[in-house]
N, C-alpha and C positions, 0 to 999 in steps of 0.2 A: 504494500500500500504506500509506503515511504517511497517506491523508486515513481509510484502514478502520480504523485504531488513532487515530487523534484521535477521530471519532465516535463508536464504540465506548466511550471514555473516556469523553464526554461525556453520552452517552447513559447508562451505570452511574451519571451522580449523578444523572439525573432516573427516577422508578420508573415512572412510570406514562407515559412516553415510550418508545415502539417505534425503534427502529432507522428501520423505513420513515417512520412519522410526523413523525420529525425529520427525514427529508432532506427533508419533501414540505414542511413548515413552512420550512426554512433554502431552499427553493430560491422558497416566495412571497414573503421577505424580501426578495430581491435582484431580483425579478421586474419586468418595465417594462411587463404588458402591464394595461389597465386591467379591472378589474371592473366587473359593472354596477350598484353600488351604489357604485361612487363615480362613476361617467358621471352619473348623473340628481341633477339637482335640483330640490328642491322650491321652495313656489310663493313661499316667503317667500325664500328664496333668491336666486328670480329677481328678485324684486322689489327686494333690495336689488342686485343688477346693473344694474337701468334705473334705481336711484338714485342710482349712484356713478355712470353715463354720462351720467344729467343733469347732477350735479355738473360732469363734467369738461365737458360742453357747453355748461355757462353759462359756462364760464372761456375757453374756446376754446383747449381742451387735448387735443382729439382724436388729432389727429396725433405729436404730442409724446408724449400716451400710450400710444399703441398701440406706438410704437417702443423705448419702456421697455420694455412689456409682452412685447415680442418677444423681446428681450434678456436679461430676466428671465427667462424661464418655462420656463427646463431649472431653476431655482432655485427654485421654487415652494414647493417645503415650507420650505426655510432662511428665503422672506421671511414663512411663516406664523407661523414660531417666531421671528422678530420681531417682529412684531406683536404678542406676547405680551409680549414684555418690553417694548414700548415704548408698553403699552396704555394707560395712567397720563397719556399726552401723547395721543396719538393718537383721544382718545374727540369732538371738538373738533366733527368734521361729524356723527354716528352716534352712536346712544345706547349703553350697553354691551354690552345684547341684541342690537343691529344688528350691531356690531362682532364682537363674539363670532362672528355667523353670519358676517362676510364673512373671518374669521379662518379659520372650517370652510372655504369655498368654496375658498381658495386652500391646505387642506392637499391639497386633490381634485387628482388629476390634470389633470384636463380644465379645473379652474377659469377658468385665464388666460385659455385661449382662449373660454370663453363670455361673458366680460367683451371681450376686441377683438370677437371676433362684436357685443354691441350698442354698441362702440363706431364699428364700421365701418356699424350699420345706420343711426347718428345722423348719422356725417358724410359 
């Protein structure tokens, strides 16, 4: 009964927000299942994932990486909005447009793991 008069509240300051329309919005906030528009990516995208797996395969970082990336990747958004603040330092391999798009890739759900996928096809 407490959450019918919360919503209800919150719902009267927005006008042009429905009752239904806010729980179906409040419940894709919190939602874990992925859309198909954050699954697919495009070709520059991709490109810059066989970029960053060449990088790490000339270092002979494969292994090493993929065990971050595994570790990481319940965190994926947190280390995207790092990357923001720490774009200033980090432009060093990747230009800012590069950056930018491998910034988008890891806000995506799916991101990490299509980065170990050509991680794991390189070693």
């Amino acid at each position: 009964m407490k959450v019918h008069v919360f919503l209800s509240k919150i719902s009267s300051c927005f006008s042009k927000l429905d009752k239904q329309s806010f729980r179906r919005e409040f419940r894709h906030a919190f939602s874990i299942a992925t859309s198909q528009n954050n699954k697919t990516l495009n070709e520059q995208e991709v490109a810059i994932i066989q970029r960053l797996a060449a990088v790490i395969q000339k270092r002979r970082l494969i292994i090493p990486s993929t065990l971050f990336l595994e570790c990481a990747q319940p965190l994926n958004y947190i280390g995207s909005q790092m990357m923001v603040f720490f774009r200033p330092f980090l432009t060093f391999f990747f230009t800012p447009a590069e950056y930018d798009l491998l910034q988008g890739i890891l806000e995506k759900r799916d991101g990490i793991e299509r980065i170990i996928e050509e991680l794991e096809k390189r070693g």
